[in-house]
N, C-alpha and C positions, 0 to 999 in steps of 0.2 A: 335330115334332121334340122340341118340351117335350114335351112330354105321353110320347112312347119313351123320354125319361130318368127324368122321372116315375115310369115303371112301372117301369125297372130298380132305381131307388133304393127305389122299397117293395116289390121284390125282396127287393132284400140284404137289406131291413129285415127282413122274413120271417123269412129263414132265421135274424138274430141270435136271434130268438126261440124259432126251434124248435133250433137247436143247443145255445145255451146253456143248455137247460132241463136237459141233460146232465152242466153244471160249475155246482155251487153259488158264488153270487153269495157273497164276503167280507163279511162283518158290519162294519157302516162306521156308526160314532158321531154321524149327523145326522140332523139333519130329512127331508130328499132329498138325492138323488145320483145321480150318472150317469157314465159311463166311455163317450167315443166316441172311435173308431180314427177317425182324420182321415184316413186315407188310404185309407179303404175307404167312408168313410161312415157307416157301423153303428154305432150304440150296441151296447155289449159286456153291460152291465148295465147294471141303475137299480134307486133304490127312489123312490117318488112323483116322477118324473119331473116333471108338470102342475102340482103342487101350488105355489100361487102364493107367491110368498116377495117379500119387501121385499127388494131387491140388493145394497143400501147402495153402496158405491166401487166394485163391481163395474156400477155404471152410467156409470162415466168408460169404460169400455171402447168403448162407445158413444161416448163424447165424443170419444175419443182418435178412432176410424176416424171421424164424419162430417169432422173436422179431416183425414187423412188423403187423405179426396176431396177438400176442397177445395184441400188442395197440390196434387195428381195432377193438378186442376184448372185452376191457378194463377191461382185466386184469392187464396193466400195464397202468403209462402215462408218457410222456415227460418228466412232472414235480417230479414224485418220485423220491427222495433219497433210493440211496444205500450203504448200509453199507459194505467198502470193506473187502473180504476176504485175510487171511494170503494165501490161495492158490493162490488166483486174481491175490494179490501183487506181489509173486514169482517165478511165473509161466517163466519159462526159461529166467532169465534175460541175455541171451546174445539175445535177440530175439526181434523184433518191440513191445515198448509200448508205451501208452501213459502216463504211470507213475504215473496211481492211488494211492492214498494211505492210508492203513486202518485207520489213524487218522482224515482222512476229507472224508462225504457222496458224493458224487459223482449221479451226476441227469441220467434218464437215454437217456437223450437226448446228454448230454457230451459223455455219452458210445456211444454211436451210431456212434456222431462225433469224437472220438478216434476210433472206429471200422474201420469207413470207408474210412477216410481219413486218418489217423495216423496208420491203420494197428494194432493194438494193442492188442497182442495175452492175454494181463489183461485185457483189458474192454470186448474181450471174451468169459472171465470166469467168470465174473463181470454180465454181460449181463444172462450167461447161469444161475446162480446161485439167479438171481432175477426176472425171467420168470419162472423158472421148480424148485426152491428149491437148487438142485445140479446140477455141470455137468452132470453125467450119465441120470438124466431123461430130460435132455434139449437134451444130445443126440438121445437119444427115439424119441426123435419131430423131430428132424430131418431129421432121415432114413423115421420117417411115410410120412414127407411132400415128400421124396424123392419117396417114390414109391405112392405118388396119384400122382404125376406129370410122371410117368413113367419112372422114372430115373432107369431102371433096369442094368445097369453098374456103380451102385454108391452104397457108405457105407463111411459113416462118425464114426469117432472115438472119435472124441472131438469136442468143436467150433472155434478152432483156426485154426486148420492143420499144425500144427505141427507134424514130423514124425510118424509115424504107419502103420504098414503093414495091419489095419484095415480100413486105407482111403483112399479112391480112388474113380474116376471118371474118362469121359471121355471126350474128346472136344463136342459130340454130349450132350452128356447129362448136361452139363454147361453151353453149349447156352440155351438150353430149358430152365435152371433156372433161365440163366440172363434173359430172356425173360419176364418166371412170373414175378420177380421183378419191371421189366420197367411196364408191365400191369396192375399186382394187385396193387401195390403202388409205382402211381407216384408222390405222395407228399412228402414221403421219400427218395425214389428213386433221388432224388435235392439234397440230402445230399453230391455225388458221384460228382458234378459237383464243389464243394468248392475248392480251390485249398491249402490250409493251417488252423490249425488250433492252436489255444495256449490253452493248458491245462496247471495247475500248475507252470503257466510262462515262459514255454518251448511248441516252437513253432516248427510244424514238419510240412512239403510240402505233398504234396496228390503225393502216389509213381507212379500214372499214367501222366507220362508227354507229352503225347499226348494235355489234357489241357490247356498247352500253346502251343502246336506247332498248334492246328489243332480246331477253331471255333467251328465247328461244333459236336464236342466230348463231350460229357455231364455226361459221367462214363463208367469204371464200376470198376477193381480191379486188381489189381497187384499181384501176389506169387513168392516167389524164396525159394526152398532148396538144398540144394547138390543133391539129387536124381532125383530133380523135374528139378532143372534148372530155368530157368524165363520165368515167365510164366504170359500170359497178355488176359484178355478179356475186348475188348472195344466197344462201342455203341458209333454210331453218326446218324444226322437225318439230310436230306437236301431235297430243294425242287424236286419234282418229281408230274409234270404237276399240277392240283390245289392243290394238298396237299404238305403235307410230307412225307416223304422215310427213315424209321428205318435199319440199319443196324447193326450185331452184330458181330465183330470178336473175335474168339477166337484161340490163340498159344500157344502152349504148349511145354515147353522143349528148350528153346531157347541158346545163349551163354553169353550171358551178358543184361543188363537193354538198351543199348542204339540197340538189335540188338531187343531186343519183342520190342519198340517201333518201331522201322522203320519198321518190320516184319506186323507189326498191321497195321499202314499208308498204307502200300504198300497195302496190303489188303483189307482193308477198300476203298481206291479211287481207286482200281482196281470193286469194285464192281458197285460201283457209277457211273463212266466212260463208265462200258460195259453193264450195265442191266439197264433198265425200270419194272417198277410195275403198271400193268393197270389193272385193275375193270371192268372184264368182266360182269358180272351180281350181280345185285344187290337182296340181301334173300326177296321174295317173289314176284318178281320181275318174271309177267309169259312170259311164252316163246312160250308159245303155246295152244289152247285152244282145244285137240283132244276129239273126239266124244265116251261118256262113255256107255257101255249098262245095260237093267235092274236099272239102277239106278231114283233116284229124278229129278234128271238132267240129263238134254240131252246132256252136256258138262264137260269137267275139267279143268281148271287152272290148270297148270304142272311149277316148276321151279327148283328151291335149297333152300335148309334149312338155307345156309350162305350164305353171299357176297363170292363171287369168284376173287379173286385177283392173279394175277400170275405173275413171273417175267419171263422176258425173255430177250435174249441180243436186244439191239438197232435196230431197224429197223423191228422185227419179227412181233410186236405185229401189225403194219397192212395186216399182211399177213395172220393174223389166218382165216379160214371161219367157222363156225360151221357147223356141221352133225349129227339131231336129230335121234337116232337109240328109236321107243315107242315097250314096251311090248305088242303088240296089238293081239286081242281086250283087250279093258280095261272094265270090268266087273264088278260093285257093288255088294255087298259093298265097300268102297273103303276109306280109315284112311287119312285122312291128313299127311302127309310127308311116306308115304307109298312109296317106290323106284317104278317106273315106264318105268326106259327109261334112256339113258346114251348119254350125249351131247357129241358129238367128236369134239376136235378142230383140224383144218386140214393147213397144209403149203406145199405149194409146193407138194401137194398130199398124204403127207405122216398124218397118227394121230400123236399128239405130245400129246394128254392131253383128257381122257377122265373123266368126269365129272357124278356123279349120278343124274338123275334127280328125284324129287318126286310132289306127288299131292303135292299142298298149299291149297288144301279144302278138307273136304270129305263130301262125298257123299254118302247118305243111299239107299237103296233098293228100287226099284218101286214098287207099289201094286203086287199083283199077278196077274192082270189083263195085267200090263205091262210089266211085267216081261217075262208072258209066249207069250204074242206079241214080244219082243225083243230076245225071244227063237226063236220062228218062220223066224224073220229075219236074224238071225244071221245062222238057219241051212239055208236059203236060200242062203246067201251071202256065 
């Protein structure tokens, strides 16, 4: 069943690349960059994608979601008290805090909100230190959640991102993370949309100001360091035909705070203005009903294990036709989501997007009686 999603996800992937070879990618002022429709899956564009980048803040993002499963977990809750540490406290004070302090416990819902919005490389260490014990085994969590999510161009050093030539990431693989975060916890995930917060009676702005320039923006994180440069991955969602339309930009490496913001914008409604996301078929949704032999049944239900969602620029998606290519004869026994057959979508003659199909039933064996009748016909035909 992994493995049928698998293939439909480097499907879609496929086609972003052969469709948008069509709509030149916007000129975008960084190092790398990348634009993924969250809701279809697809990266839309990139320019060095892989290319390894130091993350800077952009690796609390991480911090933030392992802290996320362990609430979901309830290992921790909102409501705990944390006792600050001497390391918490002074952890690079020329650096983004929220100014905890080991004389007062501190909730871990304030960490959260000094994490995400106030940047605060104490809340953490504050955070990592009352999820895992210590830094070092909260960074253990991290690299594991990093490689079940297939972040195989990342390694985290700490929870802050602060310098180390043991942290790094790439634009590809930081979308993927903003991703889970929007997905596995969108109750949390709201925290990113605050635009200010007052800890300690010092109130600090949310470093993403997209916020106020741009409605539709609801998070994600900001980083800047000497090596890294500024660096911004932002989510917004807007109408797209009866739903809504998730997109994820991410820049990496930029010149200043006010150029990853316009970089980000620029990106962002260039992706919104030239792409559609349409719902070709819906998970178990048949497409055809071809004739099985030796089986129970004289027939099969044939479709996809997931909804098929795909982006494409403006004006494409009525031009798709399909072209069902079946393993045939289709022979029992026969597994439910068992690959069978690969739907082509076709434009203007060319394939743009081929698709796995599978049974959505299975089907057991006919007697032996029909079995060897359906021998028979099968050497006739």
């Amino acid at each position: 069943m992994k493995k049928i999603i698998a293939a439909l996800a480097t499907s879609v992937m496929l086609m972003t690349a052969a469709v948008a070879q069509t709509l030149p990618a916007p000129t975008i002022a960084a190092k790398s960059w990348l634009l993924l429709d969250a809701t279809s899956g697809q990266i839309i564009a990139s320019q060095d994608p892989n290319a390894r980048i130091e993350p800077a803040s952009l690796t609390k993002i991480m911090t933030a979601y392992v802290t996320f499963g362990a609430l979901r977990d309830k290992k921790v809750s909102l409501q705990q008290m944390v006792n600050v540490s001497t390391k918490a406290w002074k952890v690079d004070s020329s650096s983004s805090k929220m100014f905890i302090d080991p004389a007062t416990p501190v909730s871990i819902d304030d960490l959260l909100h000094g994490l995400m919005i106030q940047s605060g490389n104490d809340a953490a260490v504050a955070l990592a230190e009352a999820v895992a014990g210590d830094e070092s085994a909260f960074v253990v969590m991290m690299n594991k959640e990093a490689a079940r999510m297939g972040l195989t161009n990342t390694h985290f050093a700490n929870p802050h991102g602060l310098p180390s030539p043991e942290n790094y990431s790439t634009a590809q693989d930081l979308s993927v993370l903003a991703k889970r975060v929007i997905l596995d916890f969108p109750e949390f995930y709201k925290i990113d949309s605050v635009k200010s917060f007052t800890y300690n009676k010092i109130t600090q702005p949310n470093r993403n100001r997209l916020l106020w320039l741009d409605p539709t923006v609801d998070g994600m994180k900001t980083g800047h360091t000497e090596a890294a440069g500024y660096c911004m991955i932002a989510s917004a969602h807007r109408p797209n035909g009866a739903g809504e339309r998730r997109l994820i930009s991410v820049v990496l490496g930029t010149s200043s705070d006010q150029s990853r913001t316009q970089e980000s914008q620029k990106l962002l409604n260039w992706g919104f203005q030239n792409f559609d996301t349409v719902k070709l078929y819906s998970k178990g949704q048949p497409i055809a009903t071809p004739e099985i032999w030796k089986g129970s049944k004289n027939a099969v239900k044939i479709g996809f294990a997931a909804d098929v969602l795909v982006t494409v620029p403006k004006g494409v998606a009525g031009k798709m036709k399909p072209a069902l290519e079946r393993k045939d004869p289709l022979v029992a026994p026969l597994a439910e989501n068992s690959r069978v057959g690969t739907l082509k979508m076709i434009v203007d003659g060319k394939p743009l997007l081929e698709l796995p199909v599978v049974a959505l039933e299975t089907v057991d064996q006919a007697s032996i009686f029909g079995r060897a009748w359906d021998s028979i016909r099968l050497w006739l035909k």
